[in-house]
C-alpha positions in Angstrom: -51.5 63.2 -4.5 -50.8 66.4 -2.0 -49.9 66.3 1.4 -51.5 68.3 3.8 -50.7 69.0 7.2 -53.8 68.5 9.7 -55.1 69.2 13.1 -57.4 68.5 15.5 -58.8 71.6 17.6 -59.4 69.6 20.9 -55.9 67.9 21.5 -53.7 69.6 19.5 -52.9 66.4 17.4 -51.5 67.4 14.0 -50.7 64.9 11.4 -49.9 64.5 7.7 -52.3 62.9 5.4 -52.4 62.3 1.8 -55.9 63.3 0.0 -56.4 63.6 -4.1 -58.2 67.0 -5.0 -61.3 65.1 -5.2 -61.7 64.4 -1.8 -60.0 68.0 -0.7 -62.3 68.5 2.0 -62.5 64.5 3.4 -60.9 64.8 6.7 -60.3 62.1 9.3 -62.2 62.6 12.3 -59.8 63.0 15.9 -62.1 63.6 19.2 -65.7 63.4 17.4 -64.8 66.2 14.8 -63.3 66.5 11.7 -59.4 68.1 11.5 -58.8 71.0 9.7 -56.2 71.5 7.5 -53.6 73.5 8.4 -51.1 76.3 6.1 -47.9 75.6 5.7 -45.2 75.8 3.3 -44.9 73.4 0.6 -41.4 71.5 0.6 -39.3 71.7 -2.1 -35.7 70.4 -3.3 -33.4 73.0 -5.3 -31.8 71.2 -8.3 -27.9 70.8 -7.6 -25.5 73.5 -9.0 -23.7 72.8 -12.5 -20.4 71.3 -12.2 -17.4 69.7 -14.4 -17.0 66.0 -13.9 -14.1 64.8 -12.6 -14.1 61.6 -14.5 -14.5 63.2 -17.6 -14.9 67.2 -17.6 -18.4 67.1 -18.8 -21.1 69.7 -17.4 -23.4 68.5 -15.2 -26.5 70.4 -15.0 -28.5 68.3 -12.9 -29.2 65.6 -10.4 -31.0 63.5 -13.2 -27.9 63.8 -15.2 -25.8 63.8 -12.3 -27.3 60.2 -11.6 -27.2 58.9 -15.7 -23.4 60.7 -15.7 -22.0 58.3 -12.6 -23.9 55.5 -14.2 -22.4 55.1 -17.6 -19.3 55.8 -15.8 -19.8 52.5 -13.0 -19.2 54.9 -10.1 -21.2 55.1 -7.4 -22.3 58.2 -5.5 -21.2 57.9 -1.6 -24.6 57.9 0.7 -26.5 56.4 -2.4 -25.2 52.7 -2.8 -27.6 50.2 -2.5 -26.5 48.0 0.4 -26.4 44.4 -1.2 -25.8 41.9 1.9 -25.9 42.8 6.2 -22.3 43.9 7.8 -20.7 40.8 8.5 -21.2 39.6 12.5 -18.7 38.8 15.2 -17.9 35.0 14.8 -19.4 32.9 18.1 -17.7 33.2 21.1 -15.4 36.2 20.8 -16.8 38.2 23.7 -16.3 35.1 26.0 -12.2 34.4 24.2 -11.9 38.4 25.2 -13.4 38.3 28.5 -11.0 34.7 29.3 -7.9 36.1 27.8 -8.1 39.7 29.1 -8.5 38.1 33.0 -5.8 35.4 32.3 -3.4 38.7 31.4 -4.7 40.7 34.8 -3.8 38.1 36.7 
């Protein structure tokens, strides 16, 4: 479904809705009337640069093979990696031990 960019003439509201073609012209209402749809450039992602891989000197054409390439390889891409478990937490009662044996040293 396309994403349009919207806005409402009273308030100056904008937001971005989803809408199929077949209801192109179903607006939401904001401030008793219907928002119009604004113009605006479409977004779009360039497809990454070939390169040689360093694991095996393959060419890499694209991010789809980029992906596929680092898979069958077991290597994970840096930013990517799925995050299995939350970073571990400070065990209970370390601020207070600080706190106690940082004013036992001023003293």
């Amino acid at each position: 479904m396309p994403l349009y960019r919207i806005h409402c003439d009273e308030c100056g509201e904008e937001l971005e809705v989803y809408r199929s073609l077949a209801n192109y012209d179903d607006m939401p209402e904001h401030c008793g009337s219907p928002m119009r749809r604004m113009i605006c450039a479409p977004l779009v992602y360039g497809d990454i640069q070939p390169y040689r891989s360093m694991i095996d000197g393959t060419l890499i054409e694209s991010r789809s093979r980029h992906r596929e390439h680092l898979r069958q390889h077991g290597c994970i891409e840096i930013g990517n990696e799925k995050v299995t478990s939350p970073a571990p937490g400070s065990p209970p009662g370390l601020k207070e031990t600080i706190v106690r044996v940082a004013n036992e040293k001023l003293r």
